[in-house]
MARPA-884674 format. One record per residue (C-alpha): residue number from 0; z, x, y. Coordinates in nm, 2 decimals, m for minus. Example, Ala and Ser with C-alpha at 12.3 -4.5 7.8 and 13.67 -1.06 7.14 Angstrom:
REM residues 2
  resi      c3      c1      c2
     0    0.78    1.23   m0.45
     1    0.71    1.37   m0.11
***
This chain:
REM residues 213
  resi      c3      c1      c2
     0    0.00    0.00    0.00
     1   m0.08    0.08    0.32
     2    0.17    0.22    0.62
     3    0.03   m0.05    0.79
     4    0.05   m0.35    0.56
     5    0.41   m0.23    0.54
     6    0.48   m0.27    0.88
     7    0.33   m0.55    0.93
     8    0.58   m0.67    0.65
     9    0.87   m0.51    0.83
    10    0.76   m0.72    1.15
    11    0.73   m1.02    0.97
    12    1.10   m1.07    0.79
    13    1.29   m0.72    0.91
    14    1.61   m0.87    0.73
    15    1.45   m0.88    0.41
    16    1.26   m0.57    0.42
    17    1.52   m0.36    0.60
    18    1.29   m0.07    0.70
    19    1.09    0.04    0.95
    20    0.85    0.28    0.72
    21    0.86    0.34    0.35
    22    1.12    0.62    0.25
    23    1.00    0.95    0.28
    24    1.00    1.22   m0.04
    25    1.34    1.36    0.14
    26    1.55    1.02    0.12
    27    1.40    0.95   m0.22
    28    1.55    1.30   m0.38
    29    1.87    1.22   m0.19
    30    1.89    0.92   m0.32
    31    1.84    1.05   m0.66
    32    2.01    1.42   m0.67
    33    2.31    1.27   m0.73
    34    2.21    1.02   m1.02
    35    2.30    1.10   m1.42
    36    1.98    1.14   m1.59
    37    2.00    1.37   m1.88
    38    2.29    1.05   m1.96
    39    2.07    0.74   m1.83
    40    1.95    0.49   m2.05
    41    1.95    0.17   m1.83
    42    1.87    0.22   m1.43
    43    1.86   m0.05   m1.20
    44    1.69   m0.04   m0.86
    45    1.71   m0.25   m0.58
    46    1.45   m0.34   m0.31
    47    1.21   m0.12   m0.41
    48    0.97   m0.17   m0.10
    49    0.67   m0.05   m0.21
    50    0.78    0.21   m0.46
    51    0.86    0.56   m0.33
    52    1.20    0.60   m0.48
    53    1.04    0.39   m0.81
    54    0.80    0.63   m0.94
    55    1.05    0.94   m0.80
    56    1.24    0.75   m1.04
    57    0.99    0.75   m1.33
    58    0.94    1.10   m1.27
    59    1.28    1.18   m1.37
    60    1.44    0.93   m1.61
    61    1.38    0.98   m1.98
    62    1.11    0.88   m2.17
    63    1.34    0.66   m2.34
    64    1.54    0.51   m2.06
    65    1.46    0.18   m1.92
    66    1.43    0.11   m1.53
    67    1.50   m0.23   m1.40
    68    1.31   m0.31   m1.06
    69    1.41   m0.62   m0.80
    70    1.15   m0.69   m0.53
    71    1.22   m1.01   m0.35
    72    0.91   m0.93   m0.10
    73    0.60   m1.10   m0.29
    74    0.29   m0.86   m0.13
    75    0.53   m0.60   m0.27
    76    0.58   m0.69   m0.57
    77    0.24   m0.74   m0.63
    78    0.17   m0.42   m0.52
    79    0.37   m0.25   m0.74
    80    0.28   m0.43   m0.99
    81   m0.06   m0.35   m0.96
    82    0.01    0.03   m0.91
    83    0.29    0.12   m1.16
    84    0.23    0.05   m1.52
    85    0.48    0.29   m1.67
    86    0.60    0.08   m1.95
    87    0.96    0.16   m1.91
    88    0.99    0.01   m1.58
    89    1.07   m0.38   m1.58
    90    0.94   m0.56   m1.24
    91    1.19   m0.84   m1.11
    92    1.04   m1.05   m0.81
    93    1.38   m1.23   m0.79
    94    1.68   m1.19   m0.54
    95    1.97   m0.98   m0.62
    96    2.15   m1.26   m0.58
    97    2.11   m1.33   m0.94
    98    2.10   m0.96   m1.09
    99    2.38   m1.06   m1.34
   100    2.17   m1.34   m1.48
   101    1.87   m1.11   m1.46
   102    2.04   m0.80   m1.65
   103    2.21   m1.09   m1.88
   104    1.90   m1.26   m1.96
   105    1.72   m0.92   m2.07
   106    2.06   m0.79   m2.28
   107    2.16   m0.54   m2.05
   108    2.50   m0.54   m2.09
   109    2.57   m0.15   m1.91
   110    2.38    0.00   m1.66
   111    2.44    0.39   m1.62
   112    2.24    0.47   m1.26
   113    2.18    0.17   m0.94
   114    1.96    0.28   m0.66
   115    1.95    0.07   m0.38
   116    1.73    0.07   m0.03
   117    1.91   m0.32    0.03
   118    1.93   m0.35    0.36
   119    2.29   m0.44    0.37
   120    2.39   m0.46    0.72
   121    2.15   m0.73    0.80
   122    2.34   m0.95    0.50
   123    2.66   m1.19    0.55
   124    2.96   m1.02    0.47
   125    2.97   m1.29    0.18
   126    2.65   m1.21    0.02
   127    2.75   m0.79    0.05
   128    3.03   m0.84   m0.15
   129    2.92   m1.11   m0.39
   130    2.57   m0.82   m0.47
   131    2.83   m0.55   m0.55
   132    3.05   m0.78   m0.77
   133    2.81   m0.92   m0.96
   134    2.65   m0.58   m1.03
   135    3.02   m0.36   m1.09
   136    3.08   m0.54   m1.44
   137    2.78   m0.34   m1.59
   138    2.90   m0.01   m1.49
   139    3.09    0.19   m1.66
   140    3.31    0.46   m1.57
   141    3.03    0.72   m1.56
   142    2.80    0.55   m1.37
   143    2.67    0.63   m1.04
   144    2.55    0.40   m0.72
   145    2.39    0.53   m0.43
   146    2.25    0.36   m0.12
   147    2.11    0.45    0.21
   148    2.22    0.36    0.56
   149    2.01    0.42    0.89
   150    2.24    0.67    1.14
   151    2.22    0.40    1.41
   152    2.40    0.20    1.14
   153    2.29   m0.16    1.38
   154    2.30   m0.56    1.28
   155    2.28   m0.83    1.47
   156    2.62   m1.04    1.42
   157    2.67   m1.38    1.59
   158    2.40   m1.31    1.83
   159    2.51   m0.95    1.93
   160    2.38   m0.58    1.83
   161    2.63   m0.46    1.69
   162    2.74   m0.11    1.47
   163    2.81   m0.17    1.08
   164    2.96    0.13    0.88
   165    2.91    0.04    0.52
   166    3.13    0.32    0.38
   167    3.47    0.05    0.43
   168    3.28   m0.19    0.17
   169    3.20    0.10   m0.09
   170    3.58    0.19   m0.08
   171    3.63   m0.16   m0.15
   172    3.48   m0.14   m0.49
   173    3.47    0.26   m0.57
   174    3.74    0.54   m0.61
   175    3.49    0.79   m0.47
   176    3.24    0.72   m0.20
   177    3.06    1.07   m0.08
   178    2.79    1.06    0.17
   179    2.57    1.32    0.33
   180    2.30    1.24    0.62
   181    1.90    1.32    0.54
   182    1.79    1.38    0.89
   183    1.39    1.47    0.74
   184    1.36    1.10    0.70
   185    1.28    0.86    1.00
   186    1.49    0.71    1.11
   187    1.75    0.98    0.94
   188    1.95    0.79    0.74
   189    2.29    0.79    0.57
   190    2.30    0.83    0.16
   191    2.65    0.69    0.00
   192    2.69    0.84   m0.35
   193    2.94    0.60   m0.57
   194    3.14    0.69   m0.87
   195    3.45    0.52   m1.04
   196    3.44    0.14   m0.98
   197    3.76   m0.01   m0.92
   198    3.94   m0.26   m1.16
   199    4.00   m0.58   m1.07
   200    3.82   m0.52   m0.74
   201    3.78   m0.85   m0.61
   202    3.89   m0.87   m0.22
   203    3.93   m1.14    0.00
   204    3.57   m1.21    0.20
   205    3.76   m1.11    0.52
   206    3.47   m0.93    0.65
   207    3.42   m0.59    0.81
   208    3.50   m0.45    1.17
   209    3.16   m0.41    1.32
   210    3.19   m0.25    1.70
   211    3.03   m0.45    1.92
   212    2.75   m0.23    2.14
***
């Protein structure tokens, strides 16, 4: 897919795509660097755009392992459907609002490695936490998350631009939360590396302390 075409999606529904350009080659080895692969069996990714962290992915996984995509976006779906035809990857055009019943439905029952490129500060405070509890009862203790973060770290909350840190939400749900900042991408961007869900994790939906700008 084109730069353009995927601008013109970002322009479209910037929520849903949450990114201005695709990730560049320097997020996508941040993203993964950190991941378990000699170990991985089951990988999940999330918002896969228009696949530049997917086939870093299924570049590195083993020829064994099997690599869950979601794609919400239909013009990207379709594209990567038409451009990836590794037969380990599984392609998902569904929200990750139901990636339980989606990792349930195809008996996954552990997932070793999650990428995600979700835009998450551009999601209720509801919906964040609901996405990471449905997803922590498939890791075990081994696993490892990771997700990126734009510097500028912005949302838009009740009708203001605000600042969102995301790393008080991992520490909801992780023992360790480790980020480092990839500054070769544009914009530079953020990358949380997760290990050690908590037990009983659940938290009240209180929300997070944006800082209004």
């Amino acid at each position: 897919m084109s730069l353009r075409m995927f601008v013109g999606e970002a322009l479209a529904n910037f929520p849903m795509v949450g990114a201005i350009s695709p990730s560049s080659r320097y997020l996508a080895n941040a993203m993964l660097e950190p991941l378990p692969f000699e170990r991985t069996h089951v990988a999940v990714e999330l918002g896969a755009g228009t696949g530049a962290i997917t086939n870093a992915l299924l570049d590195r996984l083993p020829p064994s392992a099997t690599l869950l995509v979601f794609e919400i976006n239909r013009r990207f779906f379709d594209c990567l459907r038409r451009s990836i035809s590794d037969p380990r990857m599984i392609l998902i055009n569904s929200s990750v609002e139901y990636l339980d019943s989606e990792l349930h439905r195809r008996g996954i029952q552990q997932v070793d490695a999650v990428v995600s490129s979700l835009g998450l500060a551009f999601m209720p405070d509801g919906q964040r936490h609901a996405l990471i509890e449905r997803l922590l009862p498939f890791l075990q203790p081994r696993s490892v998350f990771t997700q990126y973060q734009y510097i500028h770290g912005l949302q838009f909350r009740e009708g203001r631009l605000r600042r969102f840190n995301l790393r008080p939400l991992l520490s909801r749900y992780f023992v360790s939360v480790q980020s480092r900042i990839e500054w070769r991408n544009l914009p530079p961007a953020f990358v949380f590396t997760c290990h050690n869900r908590l037990k009983n994790s659940k938290t009240k939906l209180s929300g997070e302390s944006p800082s209004e700008l």
